[in-house]
N, C-alpha and C positions, 0 to 999 in steps of 0.2 A: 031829750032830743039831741043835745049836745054834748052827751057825759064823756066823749072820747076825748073833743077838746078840750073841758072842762078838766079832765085828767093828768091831760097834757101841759096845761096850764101851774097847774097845782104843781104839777114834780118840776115842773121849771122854777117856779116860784120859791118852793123848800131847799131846791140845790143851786140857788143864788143864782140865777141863768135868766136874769131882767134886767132888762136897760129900765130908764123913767126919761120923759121926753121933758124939757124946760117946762112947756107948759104945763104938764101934769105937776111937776115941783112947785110951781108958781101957784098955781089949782090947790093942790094938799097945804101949802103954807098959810094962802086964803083965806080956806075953812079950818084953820089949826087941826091939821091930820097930821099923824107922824106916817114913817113907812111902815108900823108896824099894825096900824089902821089900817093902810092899802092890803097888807098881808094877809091880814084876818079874815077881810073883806072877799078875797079872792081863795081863800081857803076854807072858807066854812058860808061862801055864797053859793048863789045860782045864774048862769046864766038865762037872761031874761031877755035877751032879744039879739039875733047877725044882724050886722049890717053891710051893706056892701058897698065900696067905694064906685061913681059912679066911672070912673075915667080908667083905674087900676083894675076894678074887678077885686080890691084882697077884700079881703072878711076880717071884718072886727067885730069883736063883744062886751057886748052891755053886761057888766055882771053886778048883780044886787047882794052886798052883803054887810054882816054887821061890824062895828068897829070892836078896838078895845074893849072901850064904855057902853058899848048896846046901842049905840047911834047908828042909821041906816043910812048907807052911801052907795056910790056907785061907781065903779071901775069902768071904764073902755079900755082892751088890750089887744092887742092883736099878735101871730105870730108871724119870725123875720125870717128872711129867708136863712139866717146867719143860725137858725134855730134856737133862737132868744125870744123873748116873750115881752114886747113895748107894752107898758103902761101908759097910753098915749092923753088921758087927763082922769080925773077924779075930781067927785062932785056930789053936795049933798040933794035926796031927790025932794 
């Protein structure tokens, strides 16, 4: 349902085109995730649920995917207007 963004996501993600929000760093350091966790996670996941902000209207995504290690996590990211790709936290489910 969402392979476009999913897409979209990924080729931002492989040609370095992501910010990471404090929180999400604060979040990965947490749960002892590296960025190469978040990476895998978002490249060889799925999106599993939009959400939508209720006051902005933007759209973010819950994406489910596995780490490194085979550990299951969960990305929220959403895309900037700046056409960057925030990792806005990370979290194990």
């Amino acid at each position: 349902m969402f392979e476009r963004v999913l897409k979209r996501v990924r080729e931002k993600i492989c040609t370095r085109q992501f910010v990471m929000t404090l929180h999400a760093d604060e979040e990965m350091n947490d749960d002892e995730l590296t960025i190469y966790d978040i990476e895998r996670a978002i490249l060889t996941g799925k999106i599993v649920q939009r959400q939508r902000d209720a006051v902005t209207a933007e759209s973010k995504y819950r994406i489910r995917g596995g780490t490194v290690g085979g550990d299951k996590i969960e990305v929220i990211v959403k895309e900037s207007l700046t056409g960057k790709v925030v990792i806005m936290t990370v979290y194990r489910p």
